[in-house]
C-alpha positions in Angstrom: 27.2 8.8 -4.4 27.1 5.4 -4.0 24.4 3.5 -4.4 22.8 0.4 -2.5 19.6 -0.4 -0.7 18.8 2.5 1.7 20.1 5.2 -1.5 17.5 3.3 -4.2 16.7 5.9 -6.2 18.8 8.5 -4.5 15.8 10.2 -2.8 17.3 9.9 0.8 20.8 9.5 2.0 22.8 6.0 2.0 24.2 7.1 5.5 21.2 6.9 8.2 23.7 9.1 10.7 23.7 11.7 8.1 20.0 11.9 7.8 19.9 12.1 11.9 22.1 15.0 11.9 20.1 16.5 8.8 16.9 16.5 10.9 18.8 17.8 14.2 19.9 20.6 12.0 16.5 21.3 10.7 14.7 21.0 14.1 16.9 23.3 15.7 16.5 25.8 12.8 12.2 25.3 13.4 12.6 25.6 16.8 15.1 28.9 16.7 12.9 31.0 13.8 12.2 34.4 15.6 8.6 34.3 13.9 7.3 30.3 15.0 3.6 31.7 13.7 2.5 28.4 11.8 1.5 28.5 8.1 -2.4 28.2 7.4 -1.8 24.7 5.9 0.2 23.3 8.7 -2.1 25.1 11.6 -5.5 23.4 9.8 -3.7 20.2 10.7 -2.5 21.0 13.9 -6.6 22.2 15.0 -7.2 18.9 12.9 -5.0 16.9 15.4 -6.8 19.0 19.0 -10.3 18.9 17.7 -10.2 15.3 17.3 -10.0 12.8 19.9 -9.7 9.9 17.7 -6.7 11.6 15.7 -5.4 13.5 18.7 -5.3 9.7 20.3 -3.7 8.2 17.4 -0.5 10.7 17.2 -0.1 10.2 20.8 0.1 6.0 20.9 2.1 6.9 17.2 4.8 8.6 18.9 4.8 6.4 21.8 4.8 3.3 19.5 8.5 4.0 18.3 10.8 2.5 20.4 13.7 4.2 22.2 16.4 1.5 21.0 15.8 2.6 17.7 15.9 6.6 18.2 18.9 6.6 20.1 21.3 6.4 17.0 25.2 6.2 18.1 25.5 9.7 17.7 22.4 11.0 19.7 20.7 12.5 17.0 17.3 13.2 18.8 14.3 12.1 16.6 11.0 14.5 16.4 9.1 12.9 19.6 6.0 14.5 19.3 3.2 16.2 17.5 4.5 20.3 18.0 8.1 19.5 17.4 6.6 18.1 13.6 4.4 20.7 13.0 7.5 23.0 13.4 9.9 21.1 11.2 7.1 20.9 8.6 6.4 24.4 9.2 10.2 25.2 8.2 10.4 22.4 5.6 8.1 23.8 3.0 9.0 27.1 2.7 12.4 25.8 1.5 13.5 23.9 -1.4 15.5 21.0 -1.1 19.1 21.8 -1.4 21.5 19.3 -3.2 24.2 17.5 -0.7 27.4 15.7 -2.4 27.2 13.9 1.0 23.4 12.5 1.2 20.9 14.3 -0.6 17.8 14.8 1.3 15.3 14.7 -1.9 11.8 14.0 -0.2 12.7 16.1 3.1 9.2 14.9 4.6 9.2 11.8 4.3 12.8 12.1 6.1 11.0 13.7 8.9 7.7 11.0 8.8 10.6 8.0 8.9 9.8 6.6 12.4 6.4 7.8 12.7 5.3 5.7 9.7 6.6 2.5 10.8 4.4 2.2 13.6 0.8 0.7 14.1 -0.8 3.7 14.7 1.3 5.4 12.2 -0.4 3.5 9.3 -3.8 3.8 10.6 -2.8 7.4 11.3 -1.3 8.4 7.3 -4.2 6.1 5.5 -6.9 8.5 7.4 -8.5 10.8 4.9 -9.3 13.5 7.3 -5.4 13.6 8.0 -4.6 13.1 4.3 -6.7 16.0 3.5 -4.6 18.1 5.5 -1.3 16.8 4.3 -2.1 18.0 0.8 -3.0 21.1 2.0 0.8 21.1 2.8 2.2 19.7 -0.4 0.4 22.0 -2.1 1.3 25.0 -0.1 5.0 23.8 -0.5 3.8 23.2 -4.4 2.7 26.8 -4.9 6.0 27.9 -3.3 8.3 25.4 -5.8 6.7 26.5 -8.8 7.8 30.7 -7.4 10.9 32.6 -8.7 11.9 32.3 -4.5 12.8 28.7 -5.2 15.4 29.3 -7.6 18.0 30.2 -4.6 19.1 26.1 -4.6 19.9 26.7 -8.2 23.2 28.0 -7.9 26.9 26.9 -8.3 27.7 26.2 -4.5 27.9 22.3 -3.1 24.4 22.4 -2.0 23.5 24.0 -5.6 21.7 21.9 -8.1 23.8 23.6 -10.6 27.4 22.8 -9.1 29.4 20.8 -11.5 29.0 17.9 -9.2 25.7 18.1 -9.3 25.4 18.7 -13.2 27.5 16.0 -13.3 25.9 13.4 -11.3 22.4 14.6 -13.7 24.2 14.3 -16.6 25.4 10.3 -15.5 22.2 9.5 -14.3 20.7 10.5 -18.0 23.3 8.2 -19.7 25.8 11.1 -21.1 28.9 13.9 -20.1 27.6 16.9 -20.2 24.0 18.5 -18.7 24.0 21.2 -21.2 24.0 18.6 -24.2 21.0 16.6 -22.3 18.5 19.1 -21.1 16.5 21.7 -22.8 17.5 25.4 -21.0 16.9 28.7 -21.9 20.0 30.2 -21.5 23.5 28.6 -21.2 24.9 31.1 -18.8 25.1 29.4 -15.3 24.6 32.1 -13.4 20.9 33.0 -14.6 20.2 29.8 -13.8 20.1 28.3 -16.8 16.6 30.2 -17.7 14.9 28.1 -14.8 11.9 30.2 -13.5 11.5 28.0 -10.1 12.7 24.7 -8.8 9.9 22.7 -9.7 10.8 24.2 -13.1 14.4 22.4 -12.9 12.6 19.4 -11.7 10.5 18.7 -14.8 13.3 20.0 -16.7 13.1 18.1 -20.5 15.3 16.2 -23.0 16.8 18.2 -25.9 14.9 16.9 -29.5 16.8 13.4 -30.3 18.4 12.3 -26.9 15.6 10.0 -26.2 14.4 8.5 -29.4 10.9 6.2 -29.5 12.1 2.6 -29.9 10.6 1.3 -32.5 8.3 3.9 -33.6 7.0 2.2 -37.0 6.7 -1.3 -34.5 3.2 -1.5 -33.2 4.7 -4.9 -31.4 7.3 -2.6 -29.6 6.4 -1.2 -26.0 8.1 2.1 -24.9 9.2 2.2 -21.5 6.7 5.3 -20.2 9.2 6.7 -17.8 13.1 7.1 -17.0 12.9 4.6 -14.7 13.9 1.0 -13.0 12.0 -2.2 -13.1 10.7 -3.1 -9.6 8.3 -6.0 -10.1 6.3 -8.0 -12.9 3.4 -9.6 -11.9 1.2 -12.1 -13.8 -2.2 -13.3 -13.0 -3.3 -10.0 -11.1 -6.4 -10.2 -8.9 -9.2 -8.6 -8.3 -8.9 -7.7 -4.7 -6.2 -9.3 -2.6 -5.0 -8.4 1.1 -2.3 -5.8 0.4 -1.5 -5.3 3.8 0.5 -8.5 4.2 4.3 -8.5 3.3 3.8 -10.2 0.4 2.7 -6.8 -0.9 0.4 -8.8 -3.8 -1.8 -6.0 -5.9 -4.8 -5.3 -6.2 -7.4 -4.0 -9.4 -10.0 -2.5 -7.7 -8.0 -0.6 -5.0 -5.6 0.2 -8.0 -7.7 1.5 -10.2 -10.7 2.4 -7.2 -13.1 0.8 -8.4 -13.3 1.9 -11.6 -15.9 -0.1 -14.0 -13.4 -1.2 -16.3 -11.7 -2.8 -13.5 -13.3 -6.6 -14.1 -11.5 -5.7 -18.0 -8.0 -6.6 -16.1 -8.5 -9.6 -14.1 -6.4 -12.3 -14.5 -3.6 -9.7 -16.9 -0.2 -8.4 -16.5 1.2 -5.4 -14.2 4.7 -3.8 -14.4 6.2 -1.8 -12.1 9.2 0.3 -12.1 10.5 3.8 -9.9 12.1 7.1 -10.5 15.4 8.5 -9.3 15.8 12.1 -7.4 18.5 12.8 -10.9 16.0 11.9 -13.2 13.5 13.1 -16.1 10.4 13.5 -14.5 7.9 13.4 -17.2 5.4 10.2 -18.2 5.4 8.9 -22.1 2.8 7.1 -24.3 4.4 3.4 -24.2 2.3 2.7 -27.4 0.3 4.8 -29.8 -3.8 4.9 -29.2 -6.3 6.8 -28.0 -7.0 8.6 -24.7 -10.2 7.2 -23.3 -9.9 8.0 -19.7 -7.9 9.9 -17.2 -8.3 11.0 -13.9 -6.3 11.7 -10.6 -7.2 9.7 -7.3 -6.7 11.4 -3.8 -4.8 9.1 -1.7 -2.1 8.9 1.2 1.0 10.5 1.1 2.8 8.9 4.0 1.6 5.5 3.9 3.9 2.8 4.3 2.8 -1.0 4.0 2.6 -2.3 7.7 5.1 -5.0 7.3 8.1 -2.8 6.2 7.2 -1.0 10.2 8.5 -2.1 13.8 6.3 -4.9 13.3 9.4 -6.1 10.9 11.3 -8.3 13.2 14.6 -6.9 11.8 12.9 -3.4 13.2 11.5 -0.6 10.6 13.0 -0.8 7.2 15.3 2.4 6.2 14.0 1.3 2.7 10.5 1.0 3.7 9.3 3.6 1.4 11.1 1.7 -1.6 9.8 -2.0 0.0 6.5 -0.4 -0.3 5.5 0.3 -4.1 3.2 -2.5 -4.3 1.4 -1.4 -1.7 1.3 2.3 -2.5 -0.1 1.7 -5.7 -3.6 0.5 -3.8 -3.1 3.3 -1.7 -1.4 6.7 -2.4 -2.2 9.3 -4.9 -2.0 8.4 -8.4 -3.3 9.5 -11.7 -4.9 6.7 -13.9 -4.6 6.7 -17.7 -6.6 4.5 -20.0 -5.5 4.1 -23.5 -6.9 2.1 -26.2 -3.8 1.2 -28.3 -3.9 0.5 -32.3 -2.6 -2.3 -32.0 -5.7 -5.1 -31.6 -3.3 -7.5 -29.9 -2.3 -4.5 -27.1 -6.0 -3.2 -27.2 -7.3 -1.2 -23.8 -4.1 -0.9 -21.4 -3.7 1.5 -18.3 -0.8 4.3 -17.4 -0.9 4.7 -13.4 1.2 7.3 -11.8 2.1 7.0 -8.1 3.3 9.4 -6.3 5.4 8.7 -3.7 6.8 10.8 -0.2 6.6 14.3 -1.0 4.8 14.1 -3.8 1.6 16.4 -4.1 0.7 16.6 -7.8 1.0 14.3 -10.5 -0.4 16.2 -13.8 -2.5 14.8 -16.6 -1.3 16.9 -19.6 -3.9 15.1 -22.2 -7.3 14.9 -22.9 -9.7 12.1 -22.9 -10.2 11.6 -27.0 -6.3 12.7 -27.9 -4.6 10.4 -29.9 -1.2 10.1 -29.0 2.0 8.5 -30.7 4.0 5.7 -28.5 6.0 8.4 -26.8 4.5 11.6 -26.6 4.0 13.3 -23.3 1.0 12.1 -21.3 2.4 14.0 -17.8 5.0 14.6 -15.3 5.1 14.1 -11.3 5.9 17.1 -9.1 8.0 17.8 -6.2 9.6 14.5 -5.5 9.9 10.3 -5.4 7.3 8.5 -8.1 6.5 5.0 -8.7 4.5 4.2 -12.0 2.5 0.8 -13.0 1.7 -0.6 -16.7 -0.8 -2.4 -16.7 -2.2 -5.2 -19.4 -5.6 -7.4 -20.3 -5.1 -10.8 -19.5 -4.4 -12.6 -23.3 -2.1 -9.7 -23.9 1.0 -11.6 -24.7 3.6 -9.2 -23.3 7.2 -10.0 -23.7 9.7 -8.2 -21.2 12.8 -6.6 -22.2 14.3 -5.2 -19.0 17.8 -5.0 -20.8 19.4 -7.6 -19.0 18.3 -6.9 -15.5 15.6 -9.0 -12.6 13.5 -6.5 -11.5 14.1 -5.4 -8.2 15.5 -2.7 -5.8 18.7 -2.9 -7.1 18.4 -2.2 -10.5 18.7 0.5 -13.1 17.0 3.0 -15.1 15.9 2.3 -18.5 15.6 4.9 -20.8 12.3 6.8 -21.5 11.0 5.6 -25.1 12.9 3.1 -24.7 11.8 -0.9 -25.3 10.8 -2.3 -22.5 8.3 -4.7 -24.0 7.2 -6.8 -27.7 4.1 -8.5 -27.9 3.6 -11.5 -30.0 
């Protein structure tokens, strides 16, 4: 699969014609289904939607809002036009898992689905509602509940859309840095056809490392940094505010709709963010970058769908394929995330913050520690669920934090580092 600007990350495919076709395909399966009877989840948003004119008004002007020039692909792929053809495909989507493609893998199948809708102006006042946000994670965790069942496993199989194919094995095994997926990953039997031991697909998902294939970076070096996730570098940013206008396409962040409001916020101004995403391939678990103690954690409820309004139709070059991927900045101020406070032992780290972001399809990001834990730089703090993931470090200002993003810019374009591995010194 090769990989540019609309694959970063691998969650959606690098061909926009295949994802047209992928979502005729999956509307005419919705829209075919002997039983249409819509799931509790997805009916609470559809009354959601009728019972309020504000809402119903918004999906209206949302659907209008996206403009025929840019739905009527080459190959006359029709796009979902209106609010009952969506509630069908969602209706379909999550009692699936997502099936692997050699083609284009369709990893956050939603968000595939939301594409248009999101980039317009009622679309981001429409996905940044809380009453509709409510009702979306009714939906992820429907689709949750059913990814974490034994009827999940079916996608684990051997076939070309099978997460277990040697193509796909493969392609895990390359993203991980090694040859073989059996020498990489923990499983509980070696026999392909019992799945490798998997008990569900969100089982495979937050599959881990066998002991020793991602050793702590300097584990006796308070001074070294750990990078918390498998992941790439998408931005550094020095000086952060306080509050800033996150809207604009600058995408600048901001503490207190980072951290929402949290009274420890003020402890930040003026210090050091790093940001970095997840692939679709990768290990999906979060680790200590430095060794301390617990002192807060909590999850925030957020959007799921958001997208910053200046990756939209409002973009002159039209919406952004990558918009999802343009938009970490902004998701971090907006979509749900869990926040992890940890006082390090080192004096010159001191109180630093873990944020976990979850992006598209994702509906749970667990906390797997406890406030008062002490941890050692790399030990598990938790793991995202059910698809794309963007995660923030954040640093007091006086913290003199060195980068080491093994030579790489941060950016869309790059690379993951290894978990536990360097990714900063202070001095």
């Amino acid at each position: 699969m090769t990989k540019h600007r609309f694959n970063v990350g691998k969650w959606l495919p690098s061909d926009q014609e295949f994802e047209n076709q992928w979502l005729k395909k999956v509307y005419k399966e919705a829209e075919s289904e002997e039983n249409q009877h819509l799931l509790p989840p997805v009916q609470a948003l559809k009354e959601l939607i009728e019972s309020d004119r504000y809402i119903w008004n918004l999906v209206h002007m949302m659907f209008a809002e996206i403009p025929v020039k840019d739905v009527n692909e080459p190959n006359g792929a029709p796009q979902v036009r209106d609010y009952e053809q969506l509630l069908l495909v969602i209706n379909r989507i999550i009692q699936r898992a997502p099936e692997f493609n050699t083609t284009g893998l369709v990893g956050t199948p939603l968000n595939a689905v939301l594409d248009y809708p999101m980039g317009t102006r009622a679309g981001y006042v429409l996905f940044n509602n809380p009453k509709v946000n409510e009702k979306f994670k009714g939906i992820l965790d429907y689709w949750g509940h059913y990814l974490q069942s034994e009827d999940s496993t079916y996608v684990l199989n051997t076939s070309d859309k099978g997460w277990l194919s040697p193509y796909a094995q493969k392609e895990m095994a390359e993203e991980a840095g090694g040859e073989n997926f059996l020498d990489i990953f923990n499983v509980r039997s070696r026999d392909v056809t019992q799945k490798y031991g998997f008990k569900s697909w969100d089982d495979f998902f937050t599959r881990t490392f066998k002991s020793g294939v991602r050793p702590v970076a300097g584990a006796d070096d308070e001074n070294v940094i750990a990078n918390a996730c498998e992941s790439a570098p998408y931005r550094i940013a020095h000086d952060v505010p306080m509050k800033a206008k996150f809207w604009i396409k600058g995408q600048p962040y901001s503490l207190i709709d980072l951290l929402h409001n949290d009274p420890w916020t003020s402890k930040f101004e003026g210090g050091t963010l790093y940001q970095a995403f997840l692939s679709a391939l990768s290990y999906h678990r979060w680790n200590s970058p430095v060794s301390g103690k617990i002192v807060k954690a909590y999850n925030l409820d957020g959007s799921y769908y958001g997208e910053a309004l200046s990756q939209g139709f409002e973009n002159p070059r039209g919406a952004d394929p990558v918009a999802a991927n343009d938009s970490q900045a902004f998701l971090t101020s907006t979509a749900t995330r869990a926040v992890i406070f940890i006082q390090a032992d080192n004096p010159k780290i001191g109180l630093m913050c873990f944020v976990a972001v979850g992006m598209g399809d994702v509906s749970n990001n667990e906390i797997t520690v406890r406030i008062g834990q002490h941890v050692k730089k790399g030990d598990q703090l938790g793991m995202f669920h059910f698809g794309g993931s963007t995660h923030v470090l954040l640093f007091r200002p006086g913290v003199n934090v060195m980068f080491d993003l093994h030579g790489q810019e941060p950016g869309l374009d790059t690379h993951n580092i290894k978990v536990r591995d360097i990714i900063a010194r202070v001095e």
